[in-house]
Structures are given as C-alpha cells and as structure tokens.
C-alpha positions as CSV (number, residue, x, y, z in Angstrom):
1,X,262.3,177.3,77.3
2,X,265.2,176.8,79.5
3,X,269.1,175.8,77.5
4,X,270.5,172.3,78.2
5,X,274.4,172.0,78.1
6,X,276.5,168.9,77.8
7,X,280.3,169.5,79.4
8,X,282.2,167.3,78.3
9,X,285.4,165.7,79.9
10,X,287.2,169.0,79.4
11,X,285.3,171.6,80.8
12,X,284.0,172.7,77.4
13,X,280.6,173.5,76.8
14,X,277.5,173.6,74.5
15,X,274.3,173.8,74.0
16,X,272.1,170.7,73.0
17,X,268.7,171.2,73.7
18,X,265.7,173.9,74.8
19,X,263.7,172.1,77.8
20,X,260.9,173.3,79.4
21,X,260.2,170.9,82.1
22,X,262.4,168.3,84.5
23,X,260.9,165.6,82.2
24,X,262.2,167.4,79.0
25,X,265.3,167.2,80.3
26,X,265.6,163.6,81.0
27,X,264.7,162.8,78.0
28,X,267.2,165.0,76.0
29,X,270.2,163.2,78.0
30,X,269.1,160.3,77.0
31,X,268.7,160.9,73.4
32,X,271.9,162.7,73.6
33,X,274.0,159.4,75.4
34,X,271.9,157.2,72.6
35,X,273.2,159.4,70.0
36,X,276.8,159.1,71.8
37,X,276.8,155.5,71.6
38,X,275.4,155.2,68.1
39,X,278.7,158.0,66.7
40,X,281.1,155.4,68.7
41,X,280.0,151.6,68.0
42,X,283.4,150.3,69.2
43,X,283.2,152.1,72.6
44,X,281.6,150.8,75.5
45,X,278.0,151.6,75.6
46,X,276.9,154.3,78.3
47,X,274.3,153.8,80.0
48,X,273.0,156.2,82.5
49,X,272.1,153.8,85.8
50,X,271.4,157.1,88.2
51,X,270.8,160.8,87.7
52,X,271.8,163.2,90.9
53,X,270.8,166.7,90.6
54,X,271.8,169.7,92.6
55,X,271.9,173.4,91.8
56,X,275.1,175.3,91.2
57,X,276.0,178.6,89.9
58,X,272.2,179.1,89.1
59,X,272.3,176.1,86.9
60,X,270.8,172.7,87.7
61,X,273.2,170.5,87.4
62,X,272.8,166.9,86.4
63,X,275.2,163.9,87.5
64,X,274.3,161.0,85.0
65,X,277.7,158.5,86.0
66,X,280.4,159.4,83.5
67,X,282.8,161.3,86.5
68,X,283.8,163.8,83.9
69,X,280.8,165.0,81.8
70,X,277.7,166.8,83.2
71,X,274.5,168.4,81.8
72,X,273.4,171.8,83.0
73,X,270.2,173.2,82.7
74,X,269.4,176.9,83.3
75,X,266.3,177.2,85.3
76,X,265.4,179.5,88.3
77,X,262.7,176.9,89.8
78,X,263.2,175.1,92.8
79,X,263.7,171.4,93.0
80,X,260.1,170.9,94.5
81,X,258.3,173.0,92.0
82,X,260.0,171.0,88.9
83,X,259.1,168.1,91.0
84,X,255.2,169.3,91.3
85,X,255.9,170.0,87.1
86,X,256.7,166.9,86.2
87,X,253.9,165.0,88.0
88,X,251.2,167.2,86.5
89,X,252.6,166.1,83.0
C-alpha cells in the first residue's frame, strides 16, 4: 500500500488514504471531494471534470482542477505499469 496526500491551498499536507492501485486512488479523491462538499453545503460543489497526472519529487502527483490543492501518491511504478494495473483490475 502506497500513502495518498491531499495539499491543500496552503501547501500543507496529510495523509488520507493507503492505495494500492491507480484505480484506488481515483476513487479515494473522489470520496474525499464528496466528503468536501458534503462538510461545506453553502460552497460551490466541486466537481472534478479532468485528472492530469505527472510524477514529481518521486511522488505521482494528481491535478484534479482546484489550481491550489493536489493529491500526491507515493509510488515508484511507472505510468505504463499502473496503466497495465489498472486494466487487469
């Protein structure tokens, strides 16, 4: 199991879930933004409309639309073997 972090507008970080496949992880951002927008009713609803993922700092780093906030996830595979990982699910 790899860590998921949320960073949040400020830079600050923490940990939100264990994922052990590319799949996981989608599925833990969205629970987390559903979770967001069920703590914050009056708030505009986020919804996440694209996902870009690069690597950086030997973290995957996911891109979900907010401009500020990020999810990392620390996993050593490459793109194409998570790729190959989730298709086999």
């Amino acid at each position: 199991m790899a860590k998921l972090w949320f960073q949040d507008h400020r830079g600050q970080e923490r940990v939100i879930a264990d994922c052990e496949t590319l799949n996981d992880v989608y599925a833990e951002i969205d629970k987390f933004i559903a979770d967001a927008n069920d703590r914050w009713p009056e708030k505009r609803k986020f919804q996440r409309l694209y996902t870009r993922i690069w690597k950086e700092n030997d973290r995957w780093k996911f891109d979900v639309g907010s401009w500020s906030e990020f999810f990392y996830w620390e996993n050593p595979k490459t793109y194409e073997e998570l790729e190959r990982e989730s298709r086999n699910e």
